[in-house]
C-alpha positions in Angstrom: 41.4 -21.4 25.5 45.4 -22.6 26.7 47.7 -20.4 26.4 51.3 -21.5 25.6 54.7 -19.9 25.8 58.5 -20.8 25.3 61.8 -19.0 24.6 64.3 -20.9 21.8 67.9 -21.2 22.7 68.4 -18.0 20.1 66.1 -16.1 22.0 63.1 -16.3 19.7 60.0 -16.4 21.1 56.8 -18.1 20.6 53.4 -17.5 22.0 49.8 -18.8 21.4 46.3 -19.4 22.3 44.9 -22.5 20.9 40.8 -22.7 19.9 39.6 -26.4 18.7 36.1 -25.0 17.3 38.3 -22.2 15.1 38.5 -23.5 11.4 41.8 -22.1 11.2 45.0 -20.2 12.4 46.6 -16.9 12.3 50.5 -16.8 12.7 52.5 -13.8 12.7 56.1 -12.6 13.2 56.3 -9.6 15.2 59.5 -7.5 15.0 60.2 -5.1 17.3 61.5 -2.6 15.1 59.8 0.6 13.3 60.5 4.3 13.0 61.2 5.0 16.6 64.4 3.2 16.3 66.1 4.7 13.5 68.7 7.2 13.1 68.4 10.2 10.9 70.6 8.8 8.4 68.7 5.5 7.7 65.1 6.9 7.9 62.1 5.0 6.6 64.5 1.9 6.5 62.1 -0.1 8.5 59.5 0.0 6.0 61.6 -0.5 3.2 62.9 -3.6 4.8 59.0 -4.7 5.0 58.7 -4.5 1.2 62.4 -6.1 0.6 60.9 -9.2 2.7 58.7 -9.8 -0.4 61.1 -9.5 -2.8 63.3 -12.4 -2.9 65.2 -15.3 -0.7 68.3 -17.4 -2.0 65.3 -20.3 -1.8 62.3 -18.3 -3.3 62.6 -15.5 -5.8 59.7 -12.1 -5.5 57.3 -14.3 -8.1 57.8 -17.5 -6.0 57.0 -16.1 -2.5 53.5 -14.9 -3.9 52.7 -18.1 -5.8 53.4 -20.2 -3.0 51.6 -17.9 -0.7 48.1 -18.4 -3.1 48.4 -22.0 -3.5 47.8 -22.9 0.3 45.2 -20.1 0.0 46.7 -18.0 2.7 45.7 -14.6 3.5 48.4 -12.6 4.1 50.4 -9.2 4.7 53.1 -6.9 6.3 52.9 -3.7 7.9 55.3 -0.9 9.6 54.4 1.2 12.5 56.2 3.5 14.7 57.6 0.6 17.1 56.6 -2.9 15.2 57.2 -4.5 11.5 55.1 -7.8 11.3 54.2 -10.2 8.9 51.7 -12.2 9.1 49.3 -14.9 7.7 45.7 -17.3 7.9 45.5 -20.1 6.8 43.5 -23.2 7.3 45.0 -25.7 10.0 46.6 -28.2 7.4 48.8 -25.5 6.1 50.8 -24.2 8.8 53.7 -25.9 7.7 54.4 -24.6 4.1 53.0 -21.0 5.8 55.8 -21.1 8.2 58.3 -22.2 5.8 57.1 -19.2 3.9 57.6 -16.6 6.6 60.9 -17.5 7.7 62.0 -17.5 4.5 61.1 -14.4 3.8 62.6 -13.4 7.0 66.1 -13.6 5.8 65.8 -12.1 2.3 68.9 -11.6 0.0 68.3 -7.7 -0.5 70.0 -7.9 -3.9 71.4 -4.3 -5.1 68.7 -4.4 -8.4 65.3 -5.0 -6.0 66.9 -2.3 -3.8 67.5 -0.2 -6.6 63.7 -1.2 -8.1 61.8 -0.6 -4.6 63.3 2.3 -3.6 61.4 4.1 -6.8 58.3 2.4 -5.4 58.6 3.6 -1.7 59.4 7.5 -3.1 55.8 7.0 -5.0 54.6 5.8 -2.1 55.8 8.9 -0.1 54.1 10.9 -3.1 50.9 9.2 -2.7 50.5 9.4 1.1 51.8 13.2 0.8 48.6 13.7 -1.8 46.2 12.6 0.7 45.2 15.5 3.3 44.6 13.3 6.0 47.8 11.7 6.5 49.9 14.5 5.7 48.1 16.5 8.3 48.6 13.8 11.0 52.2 13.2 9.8 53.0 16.9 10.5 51.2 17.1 13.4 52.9 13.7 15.1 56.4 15.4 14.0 55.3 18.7 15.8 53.9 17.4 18.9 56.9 14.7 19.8 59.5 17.2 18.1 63.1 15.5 18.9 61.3 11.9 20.3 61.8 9.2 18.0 58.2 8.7 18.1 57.9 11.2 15.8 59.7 10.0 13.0 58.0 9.2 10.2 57.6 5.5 9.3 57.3 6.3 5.4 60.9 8.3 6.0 61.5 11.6 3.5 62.2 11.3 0.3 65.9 12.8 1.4 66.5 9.3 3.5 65.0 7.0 1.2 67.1 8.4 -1.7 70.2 8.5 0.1 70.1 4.8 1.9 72.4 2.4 0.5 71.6 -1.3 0.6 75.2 -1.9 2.6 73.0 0.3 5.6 69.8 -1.4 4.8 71.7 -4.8 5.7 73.8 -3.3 8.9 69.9 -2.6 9.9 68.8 -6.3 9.1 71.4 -7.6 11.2 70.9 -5.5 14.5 67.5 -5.6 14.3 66.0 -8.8 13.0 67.7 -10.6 15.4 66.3 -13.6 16.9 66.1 -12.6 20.4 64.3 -8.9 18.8 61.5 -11.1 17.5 57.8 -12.6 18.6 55.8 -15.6 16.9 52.6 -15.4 17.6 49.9 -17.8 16.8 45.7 -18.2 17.0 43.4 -20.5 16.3 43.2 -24.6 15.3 46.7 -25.4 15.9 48.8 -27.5 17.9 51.1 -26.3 20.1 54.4 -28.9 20.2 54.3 -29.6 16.4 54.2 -25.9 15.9 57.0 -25.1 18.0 59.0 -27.9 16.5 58.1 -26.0 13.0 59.3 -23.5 14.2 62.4 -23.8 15.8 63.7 -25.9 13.1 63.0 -23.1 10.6 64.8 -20.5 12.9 67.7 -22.8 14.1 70.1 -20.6 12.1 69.2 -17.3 12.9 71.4 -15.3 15.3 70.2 -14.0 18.8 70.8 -10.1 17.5 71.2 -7.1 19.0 68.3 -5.4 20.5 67.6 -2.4 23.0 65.2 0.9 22.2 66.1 4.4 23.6 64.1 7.1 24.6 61.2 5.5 26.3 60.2 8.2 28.9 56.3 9.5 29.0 55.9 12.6 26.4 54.0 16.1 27.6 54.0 17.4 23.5 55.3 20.9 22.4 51.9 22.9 23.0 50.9 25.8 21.8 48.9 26.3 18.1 50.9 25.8 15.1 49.4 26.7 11.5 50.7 24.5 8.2 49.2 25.7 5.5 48.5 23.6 2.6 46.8 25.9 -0.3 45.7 22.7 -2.8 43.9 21.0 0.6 40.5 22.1 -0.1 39.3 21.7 4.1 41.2 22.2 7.1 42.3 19.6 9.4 42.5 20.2 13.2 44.4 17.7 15.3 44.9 18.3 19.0 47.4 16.1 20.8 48.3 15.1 24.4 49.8 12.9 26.6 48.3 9.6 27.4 49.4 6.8 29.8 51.9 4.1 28.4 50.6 0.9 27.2 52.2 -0.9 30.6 50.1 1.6 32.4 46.5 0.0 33.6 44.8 3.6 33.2 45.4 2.6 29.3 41.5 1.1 30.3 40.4 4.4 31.5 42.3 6.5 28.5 40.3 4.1 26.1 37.0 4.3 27.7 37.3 8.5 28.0 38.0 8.6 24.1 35.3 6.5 23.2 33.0 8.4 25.1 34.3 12.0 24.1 35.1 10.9 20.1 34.0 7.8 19.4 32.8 8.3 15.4 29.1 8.0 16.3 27.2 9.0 19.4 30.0 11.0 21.1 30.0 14.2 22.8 32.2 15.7 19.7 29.8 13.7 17.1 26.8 15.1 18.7 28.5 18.4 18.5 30.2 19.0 15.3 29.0 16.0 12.9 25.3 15.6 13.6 24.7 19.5 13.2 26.8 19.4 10.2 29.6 22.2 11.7 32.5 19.7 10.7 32.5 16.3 8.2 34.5 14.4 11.0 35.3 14.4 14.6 37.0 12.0 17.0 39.2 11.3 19.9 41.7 8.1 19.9 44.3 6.9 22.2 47.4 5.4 21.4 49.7 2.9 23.1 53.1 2.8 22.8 56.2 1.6 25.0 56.9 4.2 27.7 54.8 6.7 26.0 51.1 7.5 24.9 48.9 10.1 23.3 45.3 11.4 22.9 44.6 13.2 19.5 41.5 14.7 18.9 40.6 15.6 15.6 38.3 17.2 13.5 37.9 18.1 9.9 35.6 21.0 8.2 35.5 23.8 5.8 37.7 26.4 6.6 35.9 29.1 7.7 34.0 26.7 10.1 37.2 26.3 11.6 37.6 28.7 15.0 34.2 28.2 15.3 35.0 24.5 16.1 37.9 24.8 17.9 36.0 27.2 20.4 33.8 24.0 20.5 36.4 21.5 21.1 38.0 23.4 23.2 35.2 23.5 25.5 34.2 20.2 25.4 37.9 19.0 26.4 37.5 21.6 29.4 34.4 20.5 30.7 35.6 16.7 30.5 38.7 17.5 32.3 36.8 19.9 34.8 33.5 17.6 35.5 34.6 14.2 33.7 32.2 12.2 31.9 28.9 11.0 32.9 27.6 7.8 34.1 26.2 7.3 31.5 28.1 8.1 29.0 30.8 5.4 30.8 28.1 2.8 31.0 27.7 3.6 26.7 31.7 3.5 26.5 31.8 0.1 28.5 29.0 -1.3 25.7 30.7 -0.1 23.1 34.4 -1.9 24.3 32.8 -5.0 25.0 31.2 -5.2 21.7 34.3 -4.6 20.1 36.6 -7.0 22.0 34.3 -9.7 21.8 34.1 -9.5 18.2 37.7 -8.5 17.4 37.7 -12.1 19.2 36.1 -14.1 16.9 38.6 -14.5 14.7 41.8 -16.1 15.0 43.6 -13.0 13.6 42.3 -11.1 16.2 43.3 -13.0 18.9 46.8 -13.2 17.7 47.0 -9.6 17.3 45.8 -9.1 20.5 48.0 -11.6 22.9 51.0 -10.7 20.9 50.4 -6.8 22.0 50.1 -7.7 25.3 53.2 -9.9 25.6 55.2 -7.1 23.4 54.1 -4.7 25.7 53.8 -5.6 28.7 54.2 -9.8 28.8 51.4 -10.9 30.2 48.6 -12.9 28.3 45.1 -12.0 29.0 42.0 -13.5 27.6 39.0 -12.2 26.4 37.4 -12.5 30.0 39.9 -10.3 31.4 40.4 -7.7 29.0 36.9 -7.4 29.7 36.7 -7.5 33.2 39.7 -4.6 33.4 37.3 -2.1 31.2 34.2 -3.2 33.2 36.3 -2.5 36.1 36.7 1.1 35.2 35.1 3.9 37.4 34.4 7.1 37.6 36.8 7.8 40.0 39.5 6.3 37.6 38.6 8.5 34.9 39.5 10.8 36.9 42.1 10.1 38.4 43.4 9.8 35.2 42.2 13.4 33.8 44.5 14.8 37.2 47.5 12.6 35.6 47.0 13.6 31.9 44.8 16.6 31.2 42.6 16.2 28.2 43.0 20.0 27.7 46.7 20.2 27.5 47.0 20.2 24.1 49.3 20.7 21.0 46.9 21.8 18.3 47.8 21.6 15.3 45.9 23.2 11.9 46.2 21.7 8.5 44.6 22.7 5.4 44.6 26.2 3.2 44.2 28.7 6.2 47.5 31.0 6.5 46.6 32.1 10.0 43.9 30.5 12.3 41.9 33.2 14.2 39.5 32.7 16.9 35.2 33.2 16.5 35.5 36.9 17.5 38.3 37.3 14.3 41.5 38.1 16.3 44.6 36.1 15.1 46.0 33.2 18.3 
């Protein structure tokens, strides 16, 4: 599949992978912006830019964006994350031009003072709601006590302090410095082609201004450690996250970080599902690894009923100790390597995969790779990586964190730690 890539004059750029048999394309507008680069002052002002996209132009007003969205049939959305906000779209082929005129449009919104004043009550229910769930309120605290004063542990949501104090005048100082041009990726996927897109394009972005852009506080992470208790007494179970350092997303032992997780806590025939789930000691289990720029982290987690809870940890702890003493099997890499191909190859299939998955590589570290060598870098992955890995970041070095209605965690033989 070719593989295209250009820089506009304004520093925008545009990437894509073009696939004739696809019956249609996925475009999306990747900024590089999220909770990691705000100050205290202006927290959560990332995502409540994302929901200000949608909520008016001086061309479009809120009721307009939608309609015109539905009438080409697109399939569409935003999201916020730590380091990216991104809007994106499919569509079939014959609509990339009123999609694109769409998206840039909604890319330099008028942020008038009443939707300001209207979505900021949304986003404080929103905080509410994501507060009510146990889940990520446990891995909100935990991410705030593991990364402590790095930016990566701000909260994308913001507090409800932030969000009430913000002003629209600071929400538009943000706009400016960050949705710059030059701070912004295009990526595309699918039936397209490449010249006529790029002319779309840059003649829908001619105006916009290069930017500012620039992220501090990139260095690798080690976490707090230690065992911190939050008690929540409405949370009927207790969650149990355990964090650590991972390698960076630039890093090529990401490949082994990936594999190990899958292996140790992937949702179903894991080491930790074979060893809390399928004997019914805890409801959940896993172990994920995340990528971020100049930074990354292994969380293992588990949920169960309280009292099953040092019980569990004894077990997780052991588990992480034996992996980072003896490593995994080879067999249990083989069933990790099955399990990543399977999952590439079909996160693949459709364009919106694809464009998700060569705009995180050219974010992160820009280079484009195709399905064949994403695959060939985890089928590359030995035993000797992984542990070469677990010598560069222990498994076992972690900042555990409990959750959930105990006041004090003790360990199986009842003494408080």
């Amino acid at each position: 599949m070719p593989f295209h890539s250009l820089t506009l004059p304004n520093g925008l750029q545009i990437i894509g992978e073009t696939s004739p048999s696809a019956r249609s394309a996925a475009v999306g507008f990747f900024v590089r912006t999220g909770s990691r680069d705000e100050e205290p002052e202006v927290a959560g002002v990332s995502h409540f830019l994302e929901h200000m996209m949608f909520k008016g132009t001086p061309r479009r007003s809120a009721l307009e964006v939608n309609l015109d969205f539905d009438r080409i049939g697109a399939k569409y959305n935003a999201y916020t994350s730590e380091e990216f906000t991104v809007y994106h779209a499919a569509v079939l082929p014959e609509y990339l031009p009123p999609v694109i005129d769409i998206l840039t449009d909604i890319l330099r919104p008028s942020l008038r003072q009443e939707d300001f004043d209207t979505e900021k009550q949304v986003i404080l229910e929103e905080i509410d709601m994501y507060d009510d769930q146990p889940g990520s309120a446990a891995m909100e605290s935990a991410r705030k006590i593991y990364y402590a004063e790095h930016p990566l542990g701000n909260s994308v949501l913001g507090s409800k302090e932030s969000v009430r104090s913000l002003t629209r005048e600071q929400m538009a100082g943000y706009f400016t410095k960050r949705y710059g041009a030059s701070n912004i990726l295009v990526a595309i996927a699918g039936n397209f082609a490449w010249e006529p897109f790029v002319a779309m394009v840059a003649k829908a972005s001619a105006s916009w201004e290069p930017g500012e852009c620039g992220r501090t506080q990139r260095q690798e992470w080690p976490g707090t450690g230690g065992l911190h208790v939050r008690t929540r007494e409405k949370v009927l179970q207790e969650y149990l996250l355990a964090m650590a350092g991972g390698p960076p997303a630039n890093s090529m032992l990401r490949y082994s970080a990936d594999t190990i997780a899958l292996a140790v806590g992937d949702s179903y025939g894991s080491r930790l599902y074979w060893a809390l789930v399928d004997p019914g000691l805890a409801d959940s289990a896993d172990l994920g690894y995340y990528e971020y720029e100049g930074n990354g982290l292994v969380c293992a987690s588990f949920t169960a009923e309280p009292d099953q809870t040092p019980e569990n940890l004894a077990i997780l702890e052991g588990i992480l100790g034996e992996v980072q003493e003896k490593s995994i099997t080879a067999d249990e890499l083989k069933q990790a390597k099955s399990k990543i191909a399977s999952r590439v190859v079909r996160g693949s299939e459709r364009p919106m995969g694809r464009m998700q998955a060569i705009a995180s590589a050219w974010s992160f570290n820009n280079e484009y790779r195709d399905v064949d060598t994403d695959m060939a870098r985890y089928d590359a992955v030995t035993l000797t990586e992984i542990r070469s890995y677990l010598d560069q970041y222990p498994i076992n070095r972690m900042t555990t964190v409990a959750f959930g209605p105990l006041s004090e965690l003790n360990d199986v033989t009842g003494e408080a730690v």
